[in-house]
Each structure stands twice: as C-alpha cells, then as structure tokens.
N, C-alpha and C positions, 0 to 999 in steps of 0.2 A: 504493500500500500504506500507508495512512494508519497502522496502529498495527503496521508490520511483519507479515514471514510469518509466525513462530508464533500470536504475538495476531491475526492475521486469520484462518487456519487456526481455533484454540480459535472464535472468534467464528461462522463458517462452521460448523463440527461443530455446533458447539450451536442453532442455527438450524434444524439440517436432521436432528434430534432424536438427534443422537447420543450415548452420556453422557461427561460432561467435567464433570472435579469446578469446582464454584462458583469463577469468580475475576469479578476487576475490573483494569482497564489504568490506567496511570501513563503518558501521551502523552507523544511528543516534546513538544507543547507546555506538559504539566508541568514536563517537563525544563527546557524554556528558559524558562517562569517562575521556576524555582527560580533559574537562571545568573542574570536582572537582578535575581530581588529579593536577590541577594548581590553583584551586580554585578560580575560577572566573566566577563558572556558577551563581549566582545571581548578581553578577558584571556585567553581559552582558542583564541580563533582568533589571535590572536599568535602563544602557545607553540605552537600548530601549524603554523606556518609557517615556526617554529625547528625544528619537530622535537622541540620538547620534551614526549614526552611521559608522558613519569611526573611532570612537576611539572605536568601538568594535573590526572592523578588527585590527589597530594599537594592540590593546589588542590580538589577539588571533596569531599576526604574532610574537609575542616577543616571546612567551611561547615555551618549549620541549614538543616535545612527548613523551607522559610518556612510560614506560617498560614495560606495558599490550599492548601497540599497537604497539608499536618497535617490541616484541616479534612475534604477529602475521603476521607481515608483512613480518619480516625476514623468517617465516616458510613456508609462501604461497607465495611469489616470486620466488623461482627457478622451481615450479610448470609449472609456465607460458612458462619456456622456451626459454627467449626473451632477447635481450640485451639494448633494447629500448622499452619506455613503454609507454600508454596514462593513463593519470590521467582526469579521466570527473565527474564532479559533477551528482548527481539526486538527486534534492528535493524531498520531499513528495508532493510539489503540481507541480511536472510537470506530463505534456502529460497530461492533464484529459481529459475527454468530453470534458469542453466546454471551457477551456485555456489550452492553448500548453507550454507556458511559452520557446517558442522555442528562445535560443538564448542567453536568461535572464542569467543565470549561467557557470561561468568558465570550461571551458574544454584543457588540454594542452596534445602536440604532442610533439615523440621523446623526452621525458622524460627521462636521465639516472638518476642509481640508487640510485646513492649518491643525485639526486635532488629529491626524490621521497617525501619523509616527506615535505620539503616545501611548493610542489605544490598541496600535502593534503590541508594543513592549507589555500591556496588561493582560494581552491574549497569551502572550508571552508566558507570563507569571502564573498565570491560571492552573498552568501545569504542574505547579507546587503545590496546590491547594491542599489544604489538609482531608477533605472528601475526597479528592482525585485520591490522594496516600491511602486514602481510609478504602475506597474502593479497590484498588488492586496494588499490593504491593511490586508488583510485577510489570513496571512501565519504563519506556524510553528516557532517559531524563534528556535527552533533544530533540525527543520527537513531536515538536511542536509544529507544524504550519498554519499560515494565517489567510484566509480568502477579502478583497476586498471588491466589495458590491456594489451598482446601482444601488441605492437606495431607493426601492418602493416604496410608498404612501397610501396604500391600501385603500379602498372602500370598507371590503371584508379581508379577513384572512382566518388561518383557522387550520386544523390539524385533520387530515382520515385515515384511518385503519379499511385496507384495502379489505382484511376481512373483522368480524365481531371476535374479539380475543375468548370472551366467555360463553360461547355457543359451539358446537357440537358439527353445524354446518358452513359452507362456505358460502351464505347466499349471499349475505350482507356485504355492505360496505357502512362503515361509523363512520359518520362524517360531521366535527363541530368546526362550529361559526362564532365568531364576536366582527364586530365593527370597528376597522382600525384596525392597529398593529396586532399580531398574535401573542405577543409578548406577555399580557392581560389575560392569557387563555392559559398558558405552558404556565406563568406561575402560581395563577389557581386565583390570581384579583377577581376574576370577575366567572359567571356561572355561562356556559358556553352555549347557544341556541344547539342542540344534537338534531341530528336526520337519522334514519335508518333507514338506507337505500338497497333496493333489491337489483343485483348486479347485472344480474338478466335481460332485465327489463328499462333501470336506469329512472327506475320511478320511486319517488318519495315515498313509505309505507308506512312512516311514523314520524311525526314532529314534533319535539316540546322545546318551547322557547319562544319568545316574540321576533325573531326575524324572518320574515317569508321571501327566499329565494326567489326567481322568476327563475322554470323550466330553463331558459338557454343557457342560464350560470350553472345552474345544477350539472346541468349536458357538458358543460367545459367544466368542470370538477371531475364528474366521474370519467370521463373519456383521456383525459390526463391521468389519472391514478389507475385504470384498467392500460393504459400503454404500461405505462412503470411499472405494473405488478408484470405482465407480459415481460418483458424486461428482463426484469430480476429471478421471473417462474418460481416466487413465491411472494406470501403474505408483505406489505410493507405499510410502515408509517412514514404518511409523507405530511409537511407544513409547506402552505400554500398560501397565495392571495390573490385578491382579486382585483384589479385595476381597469376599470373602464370597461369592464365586462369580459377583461382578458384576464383568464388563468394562469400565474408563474409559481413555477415549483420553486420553491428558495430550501427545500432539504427533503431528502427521501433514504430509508434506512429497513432495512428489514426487521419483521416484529420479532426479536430473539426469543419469545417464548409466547408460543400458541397454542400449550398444551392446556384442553380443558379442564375448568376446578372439578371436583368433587360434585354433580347436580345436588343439591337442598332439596329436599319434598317436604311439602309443609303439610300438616293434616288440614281437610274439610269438611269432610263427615265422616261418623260411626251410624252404622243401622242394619238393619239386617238385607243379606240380599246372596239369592241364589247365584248360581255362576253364570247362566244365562242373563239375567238380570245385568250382571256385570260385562258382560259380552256384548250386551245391542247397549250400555253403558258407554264401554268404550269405542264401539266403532261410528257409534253415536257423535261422541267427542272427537275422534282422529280423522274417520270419514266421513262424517257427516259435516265439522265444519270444514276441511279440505274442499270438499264440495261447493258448499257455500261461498266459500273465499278464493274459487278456479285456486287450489291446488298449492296456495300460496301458506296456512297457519294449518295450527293443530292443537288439541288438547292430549295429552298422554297418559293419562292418572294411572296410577300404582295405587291395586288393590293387596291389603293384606288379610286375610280372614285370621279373626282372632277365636279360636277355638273359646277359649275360658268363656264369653260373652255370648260367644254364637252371631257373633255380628263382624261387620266387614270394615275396616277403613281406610279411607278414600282419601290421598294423597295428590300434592298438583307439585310440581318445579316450574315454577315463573319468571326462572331464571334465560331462559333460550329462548330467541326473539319470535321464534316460528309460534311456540307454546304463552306468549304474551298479551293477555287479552288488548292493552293498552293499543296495538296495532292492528289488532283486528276491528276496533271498535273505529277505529282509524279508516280503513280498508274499509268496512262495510256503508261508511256515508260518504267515502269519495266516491263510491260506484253503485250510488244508492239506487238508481232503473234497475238494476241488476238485484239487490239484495229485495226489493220490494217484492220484483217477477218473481223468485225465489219462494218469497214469504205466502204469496198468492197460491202456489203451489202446495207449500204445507196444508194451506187449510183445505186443500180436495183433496189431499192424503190423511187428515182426519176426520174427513167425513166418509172416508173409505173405512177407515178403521171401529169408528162406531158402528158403522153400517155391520160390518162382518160379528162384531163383540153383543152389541144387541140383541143382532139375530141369530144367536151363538151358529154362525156357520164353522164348516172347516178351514184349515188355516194354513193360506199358500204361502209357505216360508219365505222364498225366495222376495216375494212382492209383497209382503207384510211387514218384513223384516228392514226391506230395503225403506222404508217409508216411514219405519222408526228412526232409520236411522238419517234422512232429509227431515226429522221433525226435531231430533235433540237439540243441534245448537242453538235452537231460540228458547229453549228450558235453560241450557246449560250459559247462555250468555244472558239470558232476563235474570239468572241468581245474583251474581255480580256484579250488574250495569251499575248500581246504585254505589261501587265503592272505586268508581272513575272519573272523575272531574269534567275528562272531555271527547263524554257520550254527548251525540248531537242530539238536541231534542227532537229528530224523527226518526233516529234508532230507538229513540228512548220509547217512543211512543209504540211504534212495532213490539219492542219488547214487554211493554207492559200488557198491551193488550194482549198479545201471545200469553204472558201468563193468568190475569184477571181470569181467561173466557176457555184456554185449550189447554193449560201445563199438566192437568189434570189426566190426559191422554197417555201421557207415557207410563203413568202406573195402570192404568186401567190394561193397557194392551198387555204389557210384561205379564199381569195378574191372569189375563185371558190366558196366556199360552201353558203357564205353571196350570192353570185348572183346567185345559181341555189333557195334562197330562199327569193326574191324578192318580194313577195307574202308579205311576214309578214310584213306591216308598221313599225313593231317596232322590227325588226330583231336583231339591236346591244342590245337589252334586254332580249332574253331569248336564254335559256340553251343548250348545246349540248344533250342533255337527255330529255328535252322539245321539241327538233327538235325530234329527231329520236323516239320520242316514239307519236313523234303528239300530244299531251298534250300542248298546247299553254299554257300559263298562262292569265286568267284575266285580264282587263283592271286595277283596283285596285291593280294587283302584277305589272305587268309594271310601273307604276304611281310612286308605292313606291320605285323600283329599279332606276328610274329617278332620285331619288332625291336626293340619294347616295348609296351606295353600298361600301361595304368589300369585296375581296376574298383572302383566307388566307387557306392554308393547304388542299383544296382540297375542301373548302365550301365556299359557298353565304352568306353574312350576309349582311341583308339592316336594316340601323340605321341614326338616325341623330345625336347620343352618341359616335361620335367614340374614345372619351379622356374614355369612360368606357369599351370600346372592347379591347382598349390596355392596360390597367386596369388589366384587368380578363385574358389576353395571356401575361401576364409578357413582353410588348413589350414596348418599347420608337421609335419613329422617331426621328432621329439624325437634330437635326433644321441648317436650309438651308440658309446661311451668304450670304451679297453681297457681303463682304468683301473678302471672297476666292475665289470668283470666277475666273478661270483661266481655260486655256486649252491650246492645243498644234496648233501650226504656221504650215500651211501646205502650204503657199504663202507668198511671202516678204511684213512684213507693215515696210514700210521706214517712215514714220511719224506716231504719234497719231493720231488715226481716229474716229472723232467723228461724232454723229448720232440719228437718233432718231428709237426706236426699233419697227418694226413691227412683231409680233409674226404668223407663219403659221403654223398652226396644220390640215386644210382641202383645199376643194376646195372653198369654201366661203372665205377664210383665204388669198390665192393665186387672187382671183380678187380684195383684196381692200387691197392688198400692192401698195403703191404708192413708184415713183423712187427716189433714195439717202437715205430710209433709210436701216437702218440693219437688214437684214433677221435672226432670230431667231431662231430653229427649232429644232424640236428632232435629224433628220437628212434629207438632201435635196434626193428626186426623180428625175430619169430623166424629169419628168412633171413641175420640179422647171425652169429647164432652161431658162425660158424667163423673170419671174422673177431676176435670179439670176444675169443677165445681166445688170438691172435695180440697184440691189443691191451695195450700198458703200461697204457691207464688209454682211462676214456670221458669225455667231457666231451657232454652235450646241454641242447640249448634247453630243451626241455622235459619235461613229468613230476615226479612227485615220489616219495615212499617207497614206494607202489604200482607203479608204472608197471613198463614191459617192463624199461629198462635197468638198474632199483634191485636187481630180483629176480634178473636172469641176473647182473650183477653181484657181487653174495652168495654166490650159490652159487656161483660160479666163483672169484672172490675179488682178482678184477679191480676196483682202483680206481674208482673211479667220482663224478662229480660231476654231479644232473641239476640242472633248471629254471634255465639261466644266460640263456635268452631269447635274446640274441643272440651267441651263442660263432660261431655258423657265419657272421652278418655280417661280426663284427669279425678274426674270425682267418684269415688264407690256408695255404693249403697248403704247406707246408715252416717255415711259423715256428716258431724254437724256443720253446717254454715251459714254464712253471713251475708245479705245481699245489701248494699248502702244505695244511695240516690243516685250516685252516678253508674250506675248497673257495675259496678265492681262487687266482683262475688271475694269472701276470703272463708279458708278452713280454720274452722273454732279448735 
C-alpha cells in the first residue's frame, strides 16, 4: 500500500472513472524527507522507543518544510482548482481487512492556503496518537501520507454501507444523510436522516428522518456505491457528498466485519396452539406477507412449545430489515393501489371461508389453506400498527377495520379444520402435511413431539437441547424480567390492586379460576365473560385499546391492564401481586 488505504482507495476510484474531487498525495517519503532535511529522523525513533510520544509531535510541529516539499506543493495546488482545501491523513495501516483504523488519524476541513503546510505536519503527528498506540501496537512509525483536496461545500453528505452490517441478507444498502459537511455525522453531533434502500430495485423502503431526497440524488448515490462495491467485489463503506446534484466519493473502504450478531427473539405471546395452528401461523406471516409486499419482507416467528404449561411461545427478531414491520408499514402506503387491491381480495376469501365453516362443508386444503394464509398479515400487522409512529392513516384505517369486522376469521377457520379432524386423539400433534397426505405419525413420533418441540423457518424440530438449536441458528431468546413488566390501562385503577394470579390458557384453566383473583391470559374470549366478572383485575399479553379485554373491561368496570407480552411467562399461579396506576405490575 504504497500511499496508504484512503490515498490508494481516492487513486483507485479515480482510475476507474469515479468522481473524487481533484487532490495530490504528500508520500511517506515526503514525510521522511522532510524528518532528514530537519534532521531528526533518528531523533523520533529514539522518542519512540521511550514512549515518548507527544514530544515527537512537539518535535515535528516546531520544524519548516523544507524546499523539496514547498516546491511540490506550490506546483500541484493551483491544479486542484479550489480556494479551500481538505488536508486528511492515510496511514499505511488504515482501511485493511481486518482494522479500519476509522477515525484514529487527523483529517481537516476548509483548509486555506496559507494554513496548508501546518495542517500537513498535524496529519503528521496524528500518527502518534495515543488511540493510534492504543489501537495497534504494530505500526509504521513513517508510514504517514497526507492527501490534499478540493474542498467540497456540500448541500448533503453523508456515509453508506453498501450492505446492512446486522442483517443476515445482502438486499440492502444503509445509507445516512445530514446537511453540510459529514463531519457532524462520523462524530455523532448530530442524528443522521437513515434510508434503507433495496439494491435491486434502487428504491427507498424505509425513511426516518426529516430530509426527503429527490429520486435523481438517491439514483446518483446508489449507482456510485453499487460501481464501488462492483469494484472492490465486496461489502464497502463509503462517505460521500452531494454538490449541485452531483455525487463525489471523498472515501471508500471495505466493511472489515460483516459477520452477523447473535439474532435476539423477543417473546409475544404464550397460548395454547396445535402444530397446525402454528403452521398456517407461520406461513401466514412468511408467505402471506411476502405476498402482500411482491416478495420484498417477512415475518419469521420461532415457536417453542412448553410442555410444563401445554402452551406455545411465540417469538419475533426485529432485528433484520426484511422481518421489520417499520418498513413494511412503509412499503404498504407507498404502493397503496396495490395493498388496497390486495385487501379487497381478502375479504372474498372470507367470505369463502365462512361460506364452507357455516355450512360445515368438506375442506379443500390446498385453497382453504392458501387463503388463510392471503388473510394473516392484516391480523398479524393490525396487532402492532398501534406501536408505530409512522403508520399512514389509510393503512391504519384498512387495518382496523380488518380487525373490528374479520380478525375473528383466523380462529374460527384453524378451529374448523382441528374439528372436522376429531378422529385423531392427538390432533394438536401432527402436521398439516400429515393430515392431508393421511400419513399419521406413530405413536413414538407423537410421544416425542409431546415432550417439546421447535418450529422455526418452516420446520419441526423435537429436542430436549434447545440451548444447542439456538447454538447452531445463531439465535438468543431475549430473557423475560418481572421487573419490566408493564402494559397499557384500558379501565381506571384508582388504587393499587393487589391479588393473587390465576393463569387461563384453556377450558380446564377457566373452571378452576376461583373469584378475587387476577385473571392472566394471553388474551380474554367472549367465553371468559363469566369468569371475568369474578375477576379483581385482568392482566394480558396482548391487545391494546380495541381489543376483547379493553372493551369487556369498561363496560364491566373491571380493572384491566393489556399488551404486557409476557405477564403469562413470567408470573405463576398463586403469586401475589401488585398492579399500580401506571399499569406496572410488581411481585409481592
């Protein structure tokens, strides 16, 4: 790397016609011309061998530039064009594979001319820094050079990740924006407008922030950072600006680590639910909205069945942009003709599905199934909308009314197919592909799916290992506190209400709740009603100011606290507890 990564980088882009504002390099071996013709280049590997290093920079800020490098600079500065200039440091050991060294070394902005020689000798020094030391003991002590630049004046500028470093895919491109210099971005002043651009396409799928690009900048951003990734034929971070509508790379560097975290699953519900239940659940969620959104998001949930309870919990990772509702809620009103047609559609595939459950007909898997699963994600995206800022209010609208009038549909149907197959004793355990293909499973396959079970990506996995499933799928379960548990007030608690917890997950569950204590649950049925009357107070997982529990709630005038997510994990049966005004629950 003869003039360092950035100046090799700048030198490379410009080569392979990319635009980079006009500069010229200051070589290590100006550098170590400059050190003899002031004679103190074994004077500085001394002090570096003491450690001493700030009286090398004190040393190299006293000294002239000699008239071999005055010379050059005065010859290649009017070249540039410019009346303001950037002076930026490149080591020999920045940007490699495996350190970035991003940050470590001096760089300065709006440079005039008469400061120019100075801000050499400080790019200079940089390389003593005690973070340069701290970061790699293992450095050039003259592997300094120095790039000098046009100075750009930006409109915008701003940093992209050709791909999302914490995502699992390479759809993306991250791309942030500020106004002005980027300098306000890299040091973290100011909070950067983010895009998430799908590379394919070259189209914006998610924005938070007050700057609204126009399509043609956007077009010269990505078109510039997909040449450079092309390039380099891998991931990169590049810093950019924008100028009169033209895009100049001013630094591009490969991302040195793209290796995915750990995915987080956070819990969302406990409840009970057979495996088929979980199967038109998830393809519901994966394919159904893939569907909806041509192909672009997804939902993935990671079911665990918990023997002890006899109930299932339902996991989400919101961490990977694809599985992000934030962008779909995004997606779904830029191309709202489409989500509408969509939505219009559902509703003659539930009027299909009452039609066949009414008139209890037989049940054409293929096309019954298939039209559960075009009907989930407007269940599975009406649960959530309410904890998004910027659902449009005609998504919001589709979605409510989808749930108000039809959410109803997807238990009813699920409930159809378990009762037209009453037959099988052990129904909540085997497959929708088991059903329909008649292939029952063994009493030894039942037996073991009893005992636990996985479902995760579109497969069955029974283990009693589950700390080595999540092992081998790079996954963590986010651990489930009593301490946070909280949720939203849907009826006035004028005093702390305390109780002792009765948890209902079934109809077994619902005959041996006794009265005064607090009903628990994932979420209350009209079948709760006579319990809930009995009920001090409800506490559930889920729902919010609409939902069953908020409403019966109100009107009866029963306490009530929903969407606490996991009230029914963390609390057992007979614990005492504490419900306060701001719907925080505590264990007495």
């Amino acid at each position: 790397m003869k003039y360092g990564g950035k100046a090799n980088s700048l030198l490379y882009l410009a080569s392979n016609n990319i635009l980079v504002p006009k500069f010229f390099i200051i070589s290590k071996d100006d550098y170590i011309m400059f050190l003899k013709a002031n004679k103190i280049y074994t004077t500085i590997r001394d002090l570096s061998l003491e450690k001493k290093y700030q009286s090398i920079k004190e040393l190299i800020m006293k000294q002239d530039i000699n008239k071999e490098l005055e010379v050059k600079i005065d010859r290649e500065l009017p070249l540039l064009n410019g009346t303001k200039f950037a002076v930026r440091s490149s080591s020999l050991e920045e940007d490699g594979t495996t350190k970035s060294y991003a940050g470590q070394f001096e760089s300065f902005l709006n440079v005039d001319k008469e400061d120019i020689f100075n801000n050499i000798k400080k790019c200079w020094c940089s390389l003593y820094n005690n973070n340069v030391i701290d970061y790699s003991s293992d450095f050039d002590l003259y592997g300094m050079n120095v790039i000098i630049q046009t100075m750009i004046l930006p409109d915008y500028s701003g940093v992209i990740f050709t791909i999302d470093p914490t995502s699992d895919t390479n759809n993306y491109s991250v791309v942030e924006i500020v106004e002005g210099l980027c300098e306000k971005l890299v040091s973290g002043k100011v909070t950067p407008t983010k895009y998430l651009i799908r590379k394919e396409t070259k189209k914006i799928d998610f924005a938070e922030g007050p700057i609204k690009l126009r399509n043609n900048i956007v077009n010269n951003i990505m078109d510039e950072a997909l040449k450079i990734e092309k390039l380099y034929s891998k991931p990169m971070d590049i810093e950019y600006a924008i100028k009169d509508n033209k895009c100049y790379i001013l630094q591009a560097r490969p991302i040195t680590s793209v290796t995915p975290l750990p995915k987080p699953f956070t819990l969302s519900i406990t409840r009970q639910k057979s495996i088929i239940d979980i199967e038109i659940y998830y393809k519901g969620e994966y394919e159904g909205i893939k569907r909806l959104t041509r192909n672009l998001y997804y939902f993935k949930p990671l079911f665990v069945y918990n023997k002890k309870d006899n109930v299932v919990d339902v996991y989400y990772n919101n961490v990977d942009l694809e599985e992000h509702p934030g962008p779909m809620y995004y997606y779904l009103d830029k191309d709202y003709a489409k989500t509408e047609a969509m939505y219009n559609l559902v509703l003659e595939d539930i009027n299909y599905l009452n039609n066949v459950i009414d008139n209890n007909l037989d049940i054409d898997y293929k096309k019954y199934i298939a039209k559960l699963i075009d009907i989930y994600p407007f269940t599975s995206l009406g649960q959530i909308a309410g904890k998004f800022k910027n659902v449009s209010p005609r998504i919001k609208e589709i979605l409510i009314e989808f749930r108000e009038k039809y959410d109803y549909i997807i238990y009813k149907a699920v409930d159809y197919i378990l009762l037209k197959n009453k037959e099988y004793h052990d129904i909540d355990f085997i497959t929708l592909d088991e059903l329909m293909s008649n292939k029952i499973p063994d009493k030894d396959t039942i037996e073991k799916r009893k005992k636990g079970y996985i479902y995760y990506n579109g497969n069955l996995y029974t283990s009693d290992n589950y700390d080595a499933f999540f092992k081998e799928h790079n996954i963590y379960l986010e651990e489930v506190n009593i301490n946070d548990l909280k949720g939203q007030i849907t009826s006035p608690i004028n005093d702390n209400i305390k109780g002792k917890v009765s948890k209902v997950f079934n109809d077994t569950d619902l005959r041996k709740f006794k009265e005064g204590d607090i009903l628990v649950t994932p979420m209350t049925t009209p079948k709760y009603m006579d319990i809930i009357k009995k009920a001090r107070a409800i506490i559930t997982d889920e729902g919010g100011v609409l939902s069953h529990a908020a409403i019966i709630s109100r009107e009866l005038k029963v306490p009530c606290v929903v969407g606490c997510k996991k009230a029914t994990k963390v609390l057992k049966n007979g614990d005492l507890i504490e419900i306060n005004k701001r719907g925080e629950i505590k264990l007495l």
